[in-house]
C-alpha positions in Angstrom: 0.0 0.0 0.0 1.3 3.6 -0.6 0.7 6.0 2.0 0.3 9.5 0.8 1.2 13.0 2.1 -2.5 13.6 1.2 -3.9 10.6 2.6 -6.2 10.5 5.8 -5.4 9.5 9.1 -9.3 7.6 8.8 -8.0 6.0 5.5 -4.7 5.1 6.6 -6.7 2.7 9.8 -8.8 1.5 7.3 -6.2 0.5 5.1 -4.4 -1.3 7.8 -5.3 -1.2 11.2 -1.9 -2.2 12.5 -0.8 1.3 12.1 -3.6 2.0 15.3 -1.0 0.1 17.5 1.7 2.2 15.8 0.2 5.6 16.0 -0.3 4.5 19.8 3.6 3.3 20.7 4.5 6.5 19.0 2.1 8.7 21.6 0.4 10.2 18.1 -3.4 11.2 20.2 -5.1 10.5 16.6 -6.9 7.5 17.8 -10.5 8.3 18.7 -9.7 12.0 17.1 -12.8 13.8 15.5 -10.6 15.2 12.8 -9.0 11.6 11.3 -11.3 11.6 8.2 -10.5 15.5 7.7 -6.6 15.1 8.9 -3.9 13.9 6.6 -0.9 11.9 7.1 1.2 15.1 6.4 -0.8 16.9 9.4 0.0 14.1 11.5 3.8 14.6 10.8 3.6 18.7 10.7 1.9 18.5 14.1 3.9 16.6 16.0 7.2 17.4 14.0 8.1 14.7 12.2 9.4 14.8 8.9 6.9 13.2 6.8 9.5 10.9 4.9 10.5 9.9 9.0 6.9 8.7 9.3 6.5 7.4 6.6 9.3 4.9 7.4 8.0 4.0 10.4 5.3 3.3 9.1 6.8 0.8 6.4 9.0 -0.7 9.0 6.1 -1.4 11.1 4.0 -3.2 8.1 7.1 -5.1 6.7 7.2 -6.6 11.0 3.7 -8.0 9.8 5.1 -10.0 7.3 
C-alpha cells in the first residue's frame, strides 16, 4: 500500500489497522480523534514534528514486522 502525504489518518486505519498500535507506541493522540477523516498523514507529521518521509518509514518498518 502507498501511504500519501495527502492521505487521511481515517484512511490510513482503514487500510491497515496495524498502524492504530503504531500511531499509539509512537504517543500520536489521533486515535478516537474527530478530525481523522479531515486530517492527513502530512498533518500528523507537521503536528507533532516529524518529517513526513520519517513517518512514513516508520510506518513501512512497522508493516514489513507484519510479514
Amino acid at each position: 500500500m502507498n501511504f500519501s502525504p495527502k492521505m487521511s489518518v481515517k484512511e490510513a486505519f482503514d487500510t491497515e489497522p496495524l498502524l492504530i498500535k503504531m500511531f499509539m507506541e509512537l504517543k500520536l493522540n489521533c486515535i478516537g480523534c474527530p478530525m481523522d477523516e479531515f486530517h492527513t498523514l502530512e498533518d500528523v507529521a507537521k503536528e507533532n514534528n516529524i518529517e513526513f518521509e520519517r513517518l512514513l518509514g516508520k510506518i513501512q518498518k512497522n508493516l514489513n514486522k507484519k510479514k
